[in-house]
LOTORLUM-838625 format. One record per residue (C-alpha): residue number from 1; residue in one letter; x, y, z. Coordinates in steps of 0.1 Angstrom, whole numbers, always signed. Each point is the difference from the previous one (the first is absolute). Example, Ala and Ser with C-alpha at 12.3 -4.5 7.8 and 13.67 -1.06 7.14 Angstrom:
! residues 2
GUVEX   resi   resn       u       v       w
GUVEX      1      A    +123     -45     +78
GUVEX      2      S     +14     +34      -7
***
This chain:
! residues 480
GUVEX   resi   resn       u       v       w
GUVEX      1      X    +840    -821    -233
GUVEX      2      X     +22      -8     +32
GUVEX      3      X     +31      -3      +0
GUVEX      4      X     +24     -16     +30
GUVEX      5      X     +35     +10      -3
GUVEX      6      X     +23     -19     +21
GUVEX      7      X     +36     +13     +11
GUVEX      8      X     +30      -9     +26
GUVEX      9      X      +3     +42      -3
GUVEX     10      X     -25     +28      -1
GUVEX     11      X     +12     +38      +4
GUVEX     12      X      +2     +19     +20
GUVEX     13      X      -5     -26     +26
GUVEX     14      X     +24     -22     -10
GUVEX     15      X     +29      -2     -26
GUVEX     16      X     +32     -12      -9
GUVEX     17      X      +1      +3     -36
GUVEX     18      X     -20     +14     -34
GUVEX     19      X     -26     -27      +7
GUVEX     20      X     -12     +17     +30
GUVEX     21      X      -5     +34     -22
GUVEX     22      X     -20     -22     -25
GUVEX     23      X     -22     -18     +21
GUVEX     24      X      -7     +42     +17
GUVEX     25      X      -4     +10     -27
GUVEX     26      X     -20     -12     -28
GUVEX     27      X     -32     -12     +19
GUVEX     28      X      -9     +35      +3
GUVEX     29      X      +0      +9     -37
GUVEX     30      X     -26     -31      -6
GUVEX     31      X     -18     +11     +30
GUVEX     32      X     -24     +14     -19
GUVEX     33      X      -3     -28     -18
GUVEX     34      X      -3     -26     +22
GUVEX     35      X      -5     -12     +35
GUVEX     36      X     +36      -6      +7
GUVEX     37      X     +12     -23     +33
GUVEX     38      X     +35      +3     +12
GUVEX     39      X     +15     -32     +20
GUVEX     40      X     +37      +8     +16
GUVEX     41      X     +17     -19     +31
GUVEX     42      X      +1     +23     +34
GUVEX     43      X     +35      +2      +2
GUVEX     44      X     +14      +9     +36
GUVEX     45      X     +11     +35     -21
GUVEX     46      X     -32      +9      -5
GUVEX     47      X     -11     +33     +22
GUVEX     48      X     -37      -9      +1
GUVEX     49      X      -9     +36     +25
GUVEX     50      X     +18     +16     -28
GUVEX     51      X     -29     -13     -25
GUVEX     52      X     -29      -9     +20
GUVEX     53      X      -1     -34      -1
GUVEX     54      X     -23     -17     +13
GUVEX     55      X      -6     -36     +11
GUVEX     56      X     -32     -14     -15
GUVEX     57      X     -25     -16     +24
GUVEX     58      X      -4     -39      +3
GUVEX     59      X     +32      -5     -24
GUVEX     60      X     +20     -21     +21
GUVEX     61      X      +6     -34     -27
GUVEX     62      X     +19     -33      +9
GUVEX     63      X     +17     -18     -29
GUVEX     64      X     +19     -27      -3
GUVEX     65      X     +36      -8     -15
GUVEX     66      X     +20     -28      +3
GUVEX     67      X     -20     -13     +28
GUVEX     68      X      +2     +33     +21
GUVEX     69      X     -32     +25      +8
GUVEX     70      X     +11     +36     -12
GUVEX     71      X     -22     +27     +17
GUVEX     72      X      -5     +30     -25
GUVEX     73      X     -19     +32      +4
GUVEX     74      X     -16     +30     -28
GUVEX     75      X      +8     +32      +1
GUVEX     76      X      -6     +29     -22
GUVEX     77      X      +0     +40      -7
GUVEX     78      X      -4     +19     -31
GUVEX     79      X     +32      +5     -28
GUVEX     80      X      +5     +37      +9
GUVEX     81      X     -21     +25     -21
GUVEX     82      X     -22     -29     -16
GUVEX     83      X     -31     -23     +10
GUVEX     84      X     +26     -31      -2
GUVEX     85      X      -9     -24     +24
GUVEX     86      X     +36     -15      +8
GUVEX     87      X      -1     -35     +20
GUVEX     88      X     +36      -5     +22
GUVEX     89      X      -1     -36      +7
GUVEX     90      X     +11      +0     +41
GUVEX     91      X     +21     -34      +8
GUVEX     92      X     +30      +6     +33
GUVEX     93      X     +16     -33     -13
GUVEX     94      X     +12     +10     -40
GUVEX     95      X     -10     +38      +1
GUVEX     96      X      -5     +20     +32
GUVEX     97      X     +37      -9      +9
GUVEX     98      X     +17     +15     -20
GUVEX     99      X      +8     +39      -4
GUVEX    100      X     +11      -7     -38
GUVEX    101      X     -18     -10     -34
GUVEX    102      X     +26     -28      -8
GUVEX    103      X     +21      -5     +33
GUVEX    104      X     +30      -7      -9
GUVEX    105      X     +19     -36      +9
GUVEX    106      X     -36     -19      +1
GUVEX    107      X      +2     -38      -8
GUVEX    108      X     -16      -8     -30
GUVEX    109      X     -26     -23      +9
GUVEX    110      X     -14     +25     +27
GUVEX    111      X      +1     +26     -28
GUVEX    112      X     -20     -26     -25
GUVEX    113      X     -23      -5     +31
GUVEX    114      X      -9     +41     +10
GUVEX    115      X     -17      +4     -35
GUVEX    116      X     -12     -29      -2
GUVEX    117      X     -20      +5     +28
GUVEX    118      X      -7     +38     -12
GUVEX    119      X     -14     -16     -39
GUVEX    120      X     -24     -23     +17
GUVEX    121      X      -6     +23     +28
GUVEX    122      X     -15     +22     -24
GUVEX    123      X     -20     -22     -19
GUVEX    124      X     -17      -6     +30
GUVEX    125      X      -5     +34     +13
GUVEX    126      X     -14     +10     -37
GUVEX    127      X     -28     -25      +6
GUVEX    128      X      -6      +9     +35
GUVEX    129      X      -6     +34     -11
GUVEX    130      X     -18     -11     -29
GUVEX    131      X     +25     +21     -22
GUVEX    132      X      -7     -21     -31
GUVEX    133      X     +30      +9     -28
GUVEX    134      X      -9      +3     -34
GUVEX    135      X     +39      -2      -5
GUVEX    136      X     +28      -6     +27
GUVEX    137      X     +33     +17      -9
GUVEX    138      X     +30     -17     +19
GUVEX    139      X     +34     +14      -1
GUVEX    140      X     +30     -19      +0
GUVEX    141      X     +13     -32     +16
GUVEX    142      X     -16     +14     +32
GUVEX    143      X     -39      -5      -8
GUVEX    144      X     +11     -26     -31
GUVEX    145      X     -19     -24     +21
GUVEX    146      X     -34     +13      -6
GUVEX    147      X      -2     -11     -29
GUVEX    148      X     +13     -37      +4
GUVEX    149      X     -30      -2     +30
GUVEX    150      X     -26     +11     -20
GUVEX    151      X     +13     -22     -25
GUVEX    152      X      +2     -33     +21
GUVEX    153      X     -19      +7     +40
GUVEX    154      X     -22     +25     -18
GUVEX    155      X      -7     -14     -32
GUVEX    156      X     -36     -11     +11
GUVEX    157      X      -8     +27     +22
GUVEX    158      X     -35     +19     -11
GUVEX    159      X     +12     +30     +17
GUVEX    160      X     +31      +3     -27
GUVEX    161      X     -11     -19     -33
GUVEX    162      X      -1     +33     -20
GUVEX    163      X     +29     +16     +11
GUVEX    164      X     +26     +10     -23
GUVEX    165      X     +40      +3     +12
GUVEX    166      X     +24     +20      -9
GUVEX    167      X     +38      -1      +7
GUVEX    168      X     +22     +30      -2
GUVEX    169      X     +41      -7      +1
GUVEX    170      X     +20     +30     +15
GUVEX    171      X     +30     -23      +2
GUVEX    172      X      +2     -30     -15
GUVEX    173      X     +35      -8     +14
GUVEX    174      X     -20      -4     +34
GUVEX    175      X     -21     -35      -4
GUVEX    176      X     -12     -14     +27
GUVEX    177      X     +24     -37      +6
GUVEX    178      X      -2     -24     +20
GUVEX    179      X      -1     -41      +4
GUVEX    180      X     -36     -17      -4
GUVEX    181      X      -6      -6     +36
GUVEX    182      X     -14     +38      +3
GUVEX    183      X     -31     -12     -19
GUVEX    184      X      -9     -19     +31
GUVEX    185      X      +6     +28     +18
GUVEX    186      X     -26     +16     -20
GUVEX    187      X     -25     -26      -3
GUVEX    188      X      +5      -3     -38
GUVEX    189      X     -10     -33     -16
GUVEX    190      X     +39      -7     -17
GUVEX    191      X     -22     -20     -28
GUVEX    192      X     -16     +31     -13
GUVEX    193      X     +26     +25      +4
GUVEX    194      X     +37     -20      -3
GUVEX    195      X      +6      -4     -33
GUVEX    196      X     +16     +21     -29
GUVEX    197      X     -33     +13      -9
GUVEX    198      X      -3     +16     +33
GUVEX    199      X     +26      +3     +33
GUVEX    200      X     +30     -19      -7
GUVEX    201      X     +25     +13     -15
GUVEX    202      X     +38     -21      -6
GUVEX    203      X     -10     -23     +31
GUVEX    204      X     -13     +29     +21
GUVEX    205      X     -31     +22      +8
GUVEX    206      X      -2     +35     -13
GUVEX    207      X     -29     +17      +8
GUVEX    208      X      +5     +28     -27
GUVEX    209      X      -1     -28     -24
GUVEX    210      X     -36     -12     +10
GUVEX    211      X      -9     +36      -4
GUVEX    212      X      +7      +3     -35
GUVEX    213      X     -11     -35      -7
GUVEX    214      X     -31      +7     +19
GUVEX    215      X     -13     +35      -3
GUVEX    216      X     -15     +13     -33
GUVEX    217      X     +21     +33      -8
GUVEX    218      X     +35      +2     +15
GUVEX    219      X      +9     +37      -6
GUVEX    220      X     +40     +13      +2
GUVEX    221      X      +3     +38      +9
GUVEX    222      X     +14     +11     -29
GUVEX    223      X      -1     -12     -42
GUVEX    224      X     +33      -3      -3
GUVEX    225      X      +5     -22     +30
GUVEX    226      X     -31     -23     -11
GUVEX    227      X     +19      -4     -33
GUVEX    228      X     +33      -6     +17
GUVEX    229      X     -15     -24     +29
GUVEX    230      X      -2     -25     -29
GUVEX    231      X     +31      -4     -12
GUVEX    232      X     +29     -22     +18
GUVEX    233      X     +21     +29     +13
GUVEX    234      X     -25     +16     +21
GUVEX    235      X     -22     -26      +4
GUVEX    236      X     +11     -15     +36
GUVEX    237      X      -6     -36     -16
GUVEX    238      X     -35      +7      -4
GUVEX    239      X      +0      +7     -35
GUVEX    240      X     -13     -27     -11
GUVEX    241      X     -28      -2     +22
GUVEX    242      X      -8     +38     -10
GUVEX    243      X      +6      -7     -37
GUVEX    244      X     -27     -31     +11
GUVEX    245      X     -23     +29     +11
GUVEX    246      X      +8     +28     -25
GUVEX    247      X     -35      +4      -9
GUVEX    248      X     -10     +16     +35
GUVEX    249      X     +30     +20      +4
GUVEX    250      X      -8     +37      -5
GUVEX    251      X     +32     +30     +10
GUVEX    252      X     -20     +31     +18
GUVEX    253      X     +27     +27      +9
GUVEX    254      X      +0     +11     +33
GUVEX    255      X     -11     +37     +14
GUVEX    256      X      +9     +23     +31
GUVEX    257      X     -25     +16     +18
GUVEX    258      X      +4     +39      -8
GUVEX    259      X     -18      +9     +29
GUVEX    260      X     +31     -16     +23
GUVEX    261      X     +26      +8     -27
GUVEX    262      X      -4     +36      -5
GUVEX    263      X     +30     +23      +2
GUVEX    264      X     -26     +29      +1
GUVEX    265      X     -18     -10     +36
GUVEX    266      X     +27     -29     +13
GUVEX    267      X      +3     +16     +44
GUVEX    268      X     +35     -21      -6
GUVEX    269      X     +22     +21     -17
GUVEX    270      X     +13     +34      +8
GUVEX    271      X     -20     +17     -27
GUVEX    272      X     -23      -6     -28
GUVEX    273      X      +1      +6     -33
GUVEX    274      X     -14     -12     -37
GUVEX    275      X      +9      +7     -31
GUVEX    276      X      -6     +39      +0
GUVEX    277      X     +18      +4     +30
GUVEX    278      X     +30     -27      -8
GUVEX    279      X     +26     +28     +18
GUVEX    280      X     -15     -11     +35
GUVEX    281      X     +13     -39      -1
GUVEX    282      X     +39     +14      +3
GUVEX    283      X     -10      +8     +37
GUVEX    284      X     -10     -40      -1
GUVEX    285      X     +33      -5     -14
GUVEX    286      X     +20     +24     +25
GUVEX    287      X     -21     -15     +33
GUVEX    288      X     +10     -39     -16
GUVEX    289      X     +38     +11      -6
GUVEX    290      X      -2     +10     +38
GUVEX    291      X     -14     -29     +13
GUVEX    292      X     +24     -19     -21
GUVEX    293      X     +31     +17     +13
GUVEX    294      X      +6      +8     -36
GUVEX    295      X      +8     +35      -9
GUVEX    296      X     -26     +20     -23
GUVEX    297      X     +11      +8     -30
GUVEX    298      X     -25     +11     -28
GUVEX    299      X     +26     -12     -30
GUVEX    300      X      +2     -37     +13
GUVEX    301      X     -24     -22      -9
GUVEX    302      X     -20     -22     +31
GUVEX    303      X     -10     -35      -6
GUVEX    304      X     -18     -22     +24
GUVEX    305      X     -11     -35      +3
GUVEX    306      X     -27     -14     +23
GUVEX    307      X      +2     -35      +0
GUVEX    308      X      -5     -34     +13
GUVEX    309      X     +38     -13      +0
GUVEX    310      X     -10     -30     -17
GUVEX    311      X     +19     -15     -34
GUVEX    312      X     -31     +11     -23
GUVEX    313      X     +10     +36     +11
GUVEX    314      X     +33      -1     -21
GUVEX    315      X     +23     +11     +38
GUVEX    316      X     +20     -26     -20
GUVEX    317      X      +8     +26     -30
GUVEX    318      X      +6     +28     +31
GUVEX    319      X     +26     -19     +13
GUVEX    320      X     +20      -5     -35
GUVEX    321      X      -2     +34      -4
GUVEX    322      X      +8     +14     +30
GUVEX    323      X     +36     +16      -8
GUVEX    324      X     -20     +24     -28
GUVEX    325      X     -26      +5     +16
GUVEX    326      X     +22     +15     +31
GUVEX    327      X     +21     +19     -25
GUVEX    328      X     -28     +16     -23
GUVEX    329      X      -9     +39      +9
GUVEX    330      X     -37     -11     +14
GUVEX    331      X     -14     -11     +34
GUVEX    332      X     -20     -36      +6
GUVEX    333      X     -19     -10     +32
GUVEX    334      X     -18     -30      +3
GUVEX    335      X     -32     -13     +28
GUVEX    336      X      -5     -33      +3
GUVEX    337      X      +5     -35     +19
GUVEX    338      X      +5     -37      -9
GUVEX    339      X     +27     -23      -7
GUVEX    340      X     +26      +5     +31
GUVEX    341      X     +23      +4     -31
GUVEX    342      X     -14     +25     -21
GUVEX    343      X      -4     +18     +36
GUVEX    344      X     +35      -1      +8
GUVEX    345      X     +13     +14     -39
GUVEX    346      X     -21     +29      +4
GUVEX    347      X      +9      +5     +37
GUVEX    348      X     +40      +1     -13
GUVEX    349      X      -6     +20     -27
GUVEX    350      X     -14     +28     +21
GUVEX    351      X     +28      -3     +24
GUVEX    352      X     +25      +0     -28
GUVEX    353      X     -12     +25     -23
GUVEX    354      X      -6     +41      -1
GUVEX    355      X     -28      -2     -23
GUVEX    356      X     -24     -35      +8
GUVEX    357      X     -19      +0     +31
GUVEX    358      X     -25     -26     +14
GUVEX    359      X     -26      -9     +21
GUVEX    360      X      -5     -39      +5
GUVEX    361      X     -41      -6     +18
GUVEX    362      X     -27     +16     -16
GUVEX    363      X     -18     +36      +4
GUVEX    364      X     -29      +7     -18
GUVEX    365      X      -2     +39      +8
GUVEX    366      X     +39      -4     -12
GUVEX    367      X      -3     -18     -29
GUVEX    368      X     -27     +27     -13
GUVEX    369      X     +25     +27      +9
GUVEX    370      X     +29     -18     -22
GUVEX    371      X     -29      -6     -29
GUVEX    372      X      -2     +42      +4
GUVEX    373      X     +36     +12      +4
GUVEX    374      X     +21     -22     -24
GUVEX    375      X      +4      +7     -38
GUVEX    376      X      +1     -35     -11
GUVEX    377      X     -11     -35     +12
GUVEX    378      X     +18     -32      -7
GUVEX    379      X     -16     -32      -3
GUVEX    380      X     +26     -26     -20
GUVEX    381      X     -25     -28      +6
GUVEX    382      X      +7     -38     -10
GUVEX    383      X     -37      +2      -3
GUVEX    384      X     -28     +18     +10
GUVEX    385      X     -33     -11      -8
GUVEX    386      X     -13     +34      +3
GUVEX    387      X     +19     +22     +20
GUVEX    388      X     -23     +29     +23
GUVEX    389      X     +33     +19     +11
GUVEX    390      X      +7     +16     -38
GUVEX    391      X     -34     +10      -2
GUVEX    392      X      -1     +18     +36
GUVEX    393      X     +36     +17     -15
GUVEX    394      X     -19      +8     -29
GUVEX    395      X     -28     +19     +21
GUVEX    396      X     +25     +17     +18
GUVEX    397      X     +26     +10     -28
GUVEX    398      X     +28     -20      +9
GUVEX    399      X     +11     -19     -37
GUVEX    400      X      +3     -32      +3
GUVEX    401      X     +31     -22     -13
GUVEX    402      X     -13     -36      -5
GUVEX    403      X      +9     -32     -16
GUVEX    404      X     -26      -6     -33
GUVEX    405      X     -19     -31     +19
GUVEX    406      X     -38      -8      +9
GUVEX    407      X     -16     +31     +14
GUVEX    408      X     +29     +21      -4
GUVEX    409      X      +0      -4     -35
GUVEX    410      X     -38      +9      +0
GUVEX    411      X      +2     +28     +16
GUVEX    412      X     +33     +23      -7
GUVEX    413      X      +4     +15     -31
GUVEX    414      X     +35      -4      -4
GUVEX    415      X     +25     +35     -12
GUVEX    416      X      +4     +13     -28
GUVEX    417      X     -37      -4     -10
GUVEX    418      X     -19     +33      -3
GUVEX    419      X     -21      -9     +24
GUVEX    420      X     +25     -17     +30
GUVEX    421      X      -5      -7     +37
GUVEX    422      X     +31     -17      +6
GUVEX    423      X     +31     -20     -10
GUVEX    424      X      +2     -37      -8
GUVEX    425      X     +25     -25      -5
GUVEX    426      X      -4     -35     -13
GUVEX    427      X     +29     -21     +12
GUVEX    428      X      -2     -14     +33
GUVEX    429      X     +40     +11      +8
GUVEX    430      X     +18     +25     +20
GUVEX    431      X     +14     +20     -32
GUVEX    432      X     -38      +2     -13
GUVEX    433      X     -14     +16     +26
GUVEX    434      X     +31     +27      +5
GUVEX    435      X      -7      +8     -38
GUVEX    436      X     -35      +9      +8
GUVEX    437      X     +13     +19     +32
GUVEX    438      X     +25     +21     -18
GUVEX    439      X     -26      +6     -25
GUVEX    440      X     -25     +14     +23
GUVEX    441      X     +31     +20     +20
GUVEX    442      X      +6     +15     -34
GUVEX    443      X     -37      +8      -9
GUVEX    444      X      +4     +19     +35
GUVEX    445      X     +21     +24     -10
GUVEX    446      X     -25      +7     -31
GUVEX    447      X     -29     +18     +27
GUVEX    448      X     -22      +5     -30
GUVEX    449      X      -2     -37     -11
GUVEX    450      X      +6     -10     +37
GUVEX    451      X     -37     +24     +14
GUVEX    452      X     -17     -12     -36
GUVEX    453      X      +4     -38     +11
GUVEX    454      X      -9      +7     +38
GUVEX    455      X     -33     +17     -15
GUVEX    456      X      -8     -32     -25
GUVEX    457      X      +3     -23     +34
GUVEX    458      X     -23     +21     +20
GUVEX    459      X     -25      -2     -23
GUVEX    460      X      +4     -31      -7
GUVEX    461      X     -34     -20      +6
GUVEX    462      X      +1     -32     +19
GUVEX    463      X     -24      +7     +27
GUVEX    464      X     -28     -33      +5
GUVEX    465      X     -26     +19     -24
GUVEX    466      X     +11     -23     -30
GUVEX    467      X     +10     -30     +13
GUVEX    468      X     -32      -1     +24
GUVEX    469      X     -23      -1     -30
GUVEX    470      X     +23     -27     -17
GUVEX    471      X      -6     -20     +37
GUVEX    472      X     -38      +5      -2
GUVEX    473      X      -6     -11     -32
GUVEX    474      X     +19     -29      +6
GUVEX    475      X     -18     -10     +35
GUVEX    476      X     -36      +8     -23
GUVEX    477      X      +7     -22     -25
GUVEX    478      X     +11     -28     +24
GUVEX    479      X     -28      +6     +21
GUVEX    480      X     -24      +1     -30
***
């Protein structure tokens, strides 16, 4: 069985958010499965000495959009420690030029037109290498397009009549929108696609939509955000057109690669640890505190937050409860960038406050030392679909204080249960979630309870072994 697995992100070389892990991560636990092909842009970011890549010979491919020849060129390496063949699609016009994933401030149409270009850049490149896909698995708005071509340019095309698709949502508040014009930008037939039962959506194109109408499973990254996908609240406005397709849509929870999530072997914290030797992550705690300008104090509770600043994130419910949170006898500090905003609240709060520090921009050797030197990890979400960051916490002994929705609700058992890995909190408010922090402040002081919940989260199981196998049997019965 083959299996072509397109993403905007693939880490390590690439990665802005948990889709990025995702698409790293769970080819190689059906490796050994199947023959699995990995398609990703080659962003300017991309260090390709770093990973030996390598340029393909006679790969050089002229396509045409909107009237305009677009030169692209192959290249590929291995994903690192597997036989993974991963393809970076090479264009200087939409990719090369950039030293980010999602550049920020892009107009819209140019951002519709970059994976665009990527979808049916790879549908070539799959035949050209004769990489024939039992199943193609696009993810998100980005590759939503692969199905609508092999739905309408493809639809007649030997080389793809027994393919299967699947479509995985990460994000469903991320669709894909734009005015019909972009189909001719494409070189999409408007008759086949532009219509409710495909592309248009309230007057408009939305690419996501074609994927669901289009593709034969659509999968959301966690049960409890398939279930709540369908409903009006967290639905996006495309409810109804999921509702339409409820029969294909399957929730498979997320994993975390243990092998890169390990407190026991991580080179990016001060010293390692696991559950026998739990004593060792205070000196995590003691090097964050100093990093933080926050002084160390083995009595006071550390929470941390590594975040996109983005409304889903709940920064809303931070900045409501700013006043207790600077007067409660515990430390906070937050990583993360986004809204200008969101940026500037957690910039004032660390100038105005002895106890909550931040670091707006993202470091990944940082955020691993936060994961290992704070107590407790808040994530008041709007919505998560599934949520990687509680799960690393988990790994790494840090309790997690959530909001009960989609993946977080999968995946923390919330206190007093016998068997706890973190706090939760239902209402989507400022008191609710300082409930749940005073709660967890208070199970602090009780080092029993507190070390018995930090062991439940560490062993905790959410590593790609399960959900793998649920992923292969679903590709073998498509492909059967």
């Amino acid at each position: 069985m083959k299996v072509l697995f397109a993403s905007a992100e693939v880490a390590p070389f690439s990665k802005a958010g948990g889709l990025a892990d995702v698409a790293g991560s769970l080819p190689k636990y059906i490796e050994k499965d199947a023959e699995v092909a990995i398609f990703t842009p080659f962003h300017g970011l991309i260090d390709a000495n770093k990973y030996g890549i390598k340029e393909l010979e006679n790969s050089e491919m002229w396509l045409t959009f909107g009237g305009v020849g677009h030169k692209f060129r192959l290249f590929m390496c291995k994903l690192p420690d597997t036989n993974i063949n991963v393809f970076f699609v090479h264009n200087d016009w939409y990719f090369t030029c950039f030293k980010e994933v999602y550049p920020k401030w892009l107009d819209t149409r140019y951002e519709h037109e970059r994976y665009i270009a990527f979808s049916l850049a790879t549908l070539e490149y799959a035949k050209l290498l004769n990489f024939r896909a039992d199943v193609i698995h696009s993810n998100d708005w980005h590759t939503a397009m692969i199905p609508v071509y092999l739905h309408s340019n493809y639809r007649y095309d030997e080389f793809w009549k027994n393919t299967k698709n699947v479509f995985e949502i990460h994000n469903l508040a991320y669709q894909g929108v734009w005015f019909e014009d972009v189909l001719d930008f494409a070189n999409m037939r408007k008759d086949i696609v532009y219509n409710e039962w495909g592309v248009e959506h309230y007057g408009k194109v939305n690419w996501m939509k074609g994927a669901i109408n289009y593709s034969d499973k659509v999968i959301a990254v966690s049960p409890k955000y398939s279930q709540e996908i369908l409903t009006g609240e967290y639905g996006e406005g495309m409810d109804y057109t999921l509702r339409m397709n409820q029969h294909k849509v399957i929730g498979i929870l997320n994993g975390i690669d243990y092998d890169v999530f390990n407190p026991k072997t991580d080179k990016n914290i001060v010293k390692n640890y696991d559950i026998k030797t739990l004593k060792n992550k205070e000196e995590n705690k003691k090097k964050l505190c100093e990093k933080f300008s926050l002084e160390y104090n083995p009595e006071r509770p550390l929470y941390a937050m590594v975040s996109r600043l983005v409304p889903q994130k709940g920064i809303d419910l931070i900045r409501g409860a700013e006043n207790e949170l600077k007067g409660l006898n515990a430390d906070f500090v937050f990583l993360g960038s986004g809204d200008k905003d969101y940026e500037n609240l957690l910039i004032w709060l660390s100038n105005n406050s002895s106890n909550i520090r931040a670091f707006v921009g993202y470091d990944a050797k940082l955020a691993n030392l936060i994961y290992a030197g704070s107590d407790f990890y808040l994530m008041p979400s709007a919505f998560e679909p599934c949520g990687l960051s509680q799960l690393i916490a988990m790994r790494y002994g840090s309790l997690p204080v959530v909001r009960a929705t989609g993946g977080l609700e999968d995946t923390v058992v919330g206190y007093p249960l016998s068997d706890s890995t973190g706090f939760k909190f239902w209402g989507y408010d400022s008191w609710s979630m300082m409930q749940a922090v005073k709660c967890s402040t208070d199970v602090y002081k009780d080092k029993y309870t507190f070390n018995a919940m930090r062991k439940s989260a560490m062993e905790a199981d959410f590593s790609w072994e399960k959900s793998s196998k649920v992923y292969l049997d679903l590709y073998t019965s498509l492909s059967k």
